[in-house]
C-alpha positions as CSV (number, residue, x, y, z in Angstrom):
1,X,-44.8,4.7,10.9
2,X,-45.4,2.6,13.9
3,X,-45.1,6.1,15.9
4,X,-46.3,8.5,13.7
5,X,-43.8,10.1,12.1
6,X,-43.4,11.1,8.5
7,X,-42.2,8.2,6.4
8,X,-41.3,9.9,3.5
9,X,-39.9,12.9,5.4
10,X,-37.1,10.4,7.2
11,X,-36.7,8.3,4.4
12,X,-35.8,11.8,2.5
13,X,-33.6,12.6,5.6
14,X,-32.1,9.2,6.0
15,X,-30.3,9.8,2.0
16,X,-28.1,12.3,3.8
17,X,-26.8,9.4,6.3
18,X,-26.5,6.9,3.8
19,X,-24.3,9.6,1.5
20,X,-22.0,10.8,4.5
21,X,-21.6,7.2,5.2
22,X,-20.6,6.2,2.0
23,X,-18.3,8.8,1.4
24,X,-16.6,8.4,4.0
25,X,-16.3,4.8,3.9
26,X,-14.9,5.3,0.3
27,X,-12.6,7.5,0.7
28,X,-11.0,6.2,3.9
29,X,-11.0,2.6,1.4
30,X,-9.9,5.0,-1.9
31,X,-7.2,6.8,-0.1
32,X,-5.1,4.7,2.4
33,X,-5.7,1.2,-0.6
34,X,-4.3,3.8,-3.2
35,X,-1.5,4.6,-1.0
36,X,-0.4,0.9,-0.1
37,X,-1.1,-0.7,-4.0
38,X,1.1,2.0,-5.5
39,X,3.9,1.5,-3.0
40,X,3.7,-2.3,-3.2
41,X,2.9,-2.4,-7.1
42,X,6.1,-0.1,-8.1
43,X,8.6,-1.5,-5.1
44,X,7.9,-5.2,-5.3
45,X,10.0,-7.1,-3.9
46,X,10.1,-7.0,0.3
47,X,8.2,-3.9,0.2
48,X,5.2,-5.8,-1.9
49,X,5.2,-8.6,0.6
50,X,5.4,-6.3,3.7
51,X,2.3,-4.4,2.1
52,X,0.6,-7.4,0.9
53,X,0.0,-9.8,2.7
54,X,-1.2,-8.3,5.6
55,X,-4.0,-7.3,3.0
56,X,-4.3,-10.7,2.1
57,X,-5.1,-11.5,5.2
58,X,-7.9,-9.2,5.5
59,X,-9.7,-10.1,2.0
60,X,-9.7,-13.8,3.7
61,X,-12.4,-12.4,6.0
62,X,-15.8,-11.6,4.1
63,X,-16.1,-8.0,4.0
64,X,-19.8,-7.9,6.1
65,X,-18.0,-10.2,9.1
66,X,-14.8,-8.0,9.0
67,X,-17.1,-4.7,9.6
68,X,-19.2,-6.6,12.0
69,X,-16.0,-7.7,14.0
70,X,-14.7,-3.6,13.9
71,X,-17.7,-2.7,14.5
72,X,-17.7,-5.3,17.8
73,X,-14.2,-2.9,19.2
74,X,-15.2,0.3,18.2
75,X,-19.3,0.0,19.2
76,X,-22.3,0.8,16.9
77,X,-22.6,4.2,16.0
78,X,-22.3,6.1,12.6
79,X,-19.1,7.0,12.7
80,X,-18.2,3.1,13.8
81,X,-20.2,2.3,10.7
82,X,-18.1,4.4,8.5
83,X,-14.6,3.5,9.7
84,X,-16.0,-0.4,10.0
85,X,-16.6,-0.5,6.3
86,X,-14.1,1.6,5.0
87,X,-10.9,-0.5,6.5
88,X,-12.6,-3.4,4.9
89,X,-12.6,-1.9,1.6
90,X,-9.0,-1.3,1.9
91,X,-7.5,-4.6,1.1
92,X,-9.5,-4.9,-2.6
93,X,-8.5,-0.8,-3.7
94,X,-4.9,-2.0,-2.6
95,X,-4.8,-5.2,-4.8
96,X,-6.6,-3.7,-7.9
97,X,-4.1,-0.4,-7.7
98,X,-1.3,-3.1,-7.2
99,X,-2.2,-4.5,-10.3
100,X,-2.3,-1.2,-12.2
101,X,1.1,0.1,-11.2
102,X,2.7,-3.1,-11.7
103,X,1.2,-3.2,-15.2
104,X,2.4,0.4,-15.6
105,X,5.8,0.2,-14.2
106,X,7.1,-1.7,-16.9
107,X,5.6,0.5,-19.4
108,X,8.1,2.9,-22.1
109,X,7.1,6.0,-20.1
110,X,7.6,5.2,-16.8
111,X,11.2,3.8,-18.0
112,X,11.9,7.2,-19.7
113,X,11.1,8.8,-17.0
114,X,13.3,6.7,-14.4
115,X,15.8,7.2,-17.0
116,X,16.3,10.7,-16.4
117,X,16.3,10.6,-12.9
118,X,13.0,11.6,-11.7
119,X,11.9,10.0,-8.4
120,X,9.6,7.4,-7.5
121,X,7.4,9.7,-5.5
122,X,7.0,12.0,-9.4
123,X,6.5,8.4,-10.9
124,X,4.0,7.7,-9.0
125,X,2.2,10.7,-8.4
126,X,2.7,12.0,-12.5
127,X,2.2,9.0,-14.5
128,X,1.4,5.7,-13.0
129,X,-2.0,7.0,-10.7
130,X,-2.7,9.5,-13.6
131,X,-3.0,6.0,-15.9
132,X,-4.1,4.0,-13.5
133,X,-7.4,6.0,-12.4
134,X,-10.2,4.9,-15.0
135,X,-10.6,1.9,-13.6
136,X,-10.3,2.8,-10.1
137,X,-13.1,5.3,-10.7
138,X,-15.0,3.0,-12.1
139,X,-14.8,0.3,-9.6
140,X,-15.1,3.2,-6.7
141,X,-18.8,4.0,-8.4
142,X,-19.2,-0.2,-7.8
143,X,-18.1,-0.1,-4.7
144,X,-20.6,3.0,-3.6
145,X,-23.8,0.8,-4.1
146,X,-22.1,-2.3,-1.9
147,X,-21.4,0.4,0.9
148,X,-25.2,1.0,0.8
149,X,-26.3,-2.3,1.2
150,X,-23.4,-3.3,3.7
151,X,-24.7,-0.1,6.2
152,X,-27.9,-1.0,5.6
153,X,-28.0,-4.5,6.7
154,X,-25.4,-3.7,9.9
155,X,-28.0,-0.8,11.3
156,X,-31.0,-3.1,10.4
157,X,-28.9,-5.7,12.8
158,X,-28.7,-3.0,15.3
159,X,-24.7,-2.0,14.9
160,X,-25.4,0.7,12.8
161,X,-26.7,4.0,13.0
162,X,-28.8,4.3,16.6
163,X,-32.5,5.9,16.6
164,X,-34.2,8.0,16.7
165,X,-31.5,9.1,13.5
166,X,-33.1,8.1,10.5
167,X,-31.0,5.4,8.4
168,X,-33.1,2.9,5.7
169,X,-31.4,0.0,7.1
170,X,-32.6,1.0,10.7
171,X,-36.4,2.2,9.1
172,X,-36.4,-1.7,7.8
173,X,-35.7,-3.3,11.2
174,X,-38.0,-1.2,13.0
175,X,-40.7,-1.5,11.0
176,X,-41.3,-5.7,10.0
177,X,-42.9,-5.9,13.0
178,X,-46.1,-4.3,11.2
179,X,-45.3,-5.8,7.8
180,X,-48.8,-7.4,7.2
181,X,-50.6,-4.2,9.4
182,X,-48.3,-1.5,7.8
183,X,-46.4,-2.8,4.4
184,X,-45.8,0.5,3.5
185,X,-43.6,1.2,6.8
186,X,-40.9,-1.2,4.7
187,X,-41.7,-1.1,1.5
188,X,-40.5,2.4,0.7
189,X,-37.3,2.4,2.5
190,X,-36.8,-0.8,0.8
191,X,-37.1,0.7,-2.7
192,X,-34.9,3.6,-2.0
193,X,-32.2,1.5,-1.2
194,X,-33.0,-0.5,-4.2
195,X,-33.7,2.0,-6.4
196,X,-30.2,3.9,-5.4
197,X,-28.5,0.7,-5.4
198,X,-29.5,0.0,-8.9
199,X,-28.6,3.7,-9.5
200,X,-25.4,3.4,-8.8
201,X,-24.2,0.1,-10.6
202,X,-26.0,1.4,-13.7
203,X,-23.8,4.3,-13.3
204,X,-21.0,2.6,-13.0
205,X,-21.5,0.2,-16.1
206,X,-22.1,3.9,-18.1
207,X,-18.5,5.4,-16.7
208,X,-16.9,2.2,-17.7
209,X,-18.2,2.6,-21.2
210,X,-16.9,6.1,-21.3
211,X,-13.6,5.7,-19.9
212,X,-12.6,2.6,-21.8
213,X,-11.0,3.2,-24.6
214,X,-11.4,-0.5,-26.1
215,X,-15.1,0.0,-25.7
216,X,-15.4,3.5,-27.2
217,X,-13.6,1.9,-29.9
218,X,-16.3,-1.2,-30.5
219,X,-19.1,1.4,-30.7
């Protein structure tokens, strides 16, 4: 690159930062969304609209401007990065588990199992996550690729990770200066985020198959 270093050696390196970032991310988005679209999905009433809307107002913000705006408060940084992203993936892993335990809540189990007596902690916990985690896991394989290009693009504006820490997003920005000296300098970060990107989705499309039993069924 433009100061000599190995660009295959930090682009290798840099798949570590992108992973702990997108793990964490997801899991702080998994978790705490899981958590608040269970509890709104099976209490409704006050207790959906307490948990709700405040999540509706969140999803009103486009997910890139909400990270950029956290990211604003808590100042660039990796670990900014992570939190920045994964409190704006809360909102849509609340609303899509919302929609699962509502769907589930009504089902002939769950009102068996109110029936003799169990508690809505064992509801929830024993049969309405159980039921409600294909497509959870599915979308959380989605959302892994959009992490990726999300931390990306905010260290290749500067709010992400800091050099001289290797990051793709941060190996882009640094290096279009020398685009028409040096193409290679962007070029190959830009197909590993591609290429994993692409990964990823694919992988996603695949679990989906496999966990569906509708679609097991067509084939």
């Amino acid at each position: 690159d433009e100061l000599g270093r190995d660009i295959l050696s930090r682009v290798i390196f840099g798949a570590s930062t992108s992973l702990q970032i997108q793990a964490g991310a997801v899991a702080i988005g998994l978790v705490t969304g899981t958590i608040l679209g269970l509890v709104a999905g099976y209490g409704g009433g006050w207790v959906d609209e307490l948990i709700m809307r405040p999540m509706d107002v969140l999803l009103a913000f486009p997910g890139v401007f909400l990270s950029i705006a956290l990211i604003a408060v808590l100042g660039p940084g990796t670990a900014s990065v992570t939190y920045a992203v994964g409190i704006a993936l809360i909102p849509s892993f609340a609303r899509m588990m919302r929609s699962c335990a509502m769907a589930c809540r009504e089902l002939e189990y769950v009102q068996a199992a109110r029936a003799i007596g169990a508690s809505a902690g064992r509801i929830l916990l024993w049969h309405i996550l159980p039921n409600s985690a294909p497509p959870v896991i599915v979308y959380t394989t989605l959302v892994l690729a959009y992490v990726l290009l999300t931390a990306s693009g905010l260290s290749y504006l500067g709010l992400g990770v800091q050099p001289p820490q290797p990051e793709w997003g941060a190996m882009l920005s640094n290096s279009r200066t020398y685009l028409l000296t040096a193409p290679h300098a962007t070029v190959i970060p830009g197909l590993a985020i591609m290429i994993v990107s692409l990964a990823l989705n694919v992988f996603g499309d695949g679990l989906r198959d496999a966990l569906d039993p509708r679609m097991r069924g067509g084939l």
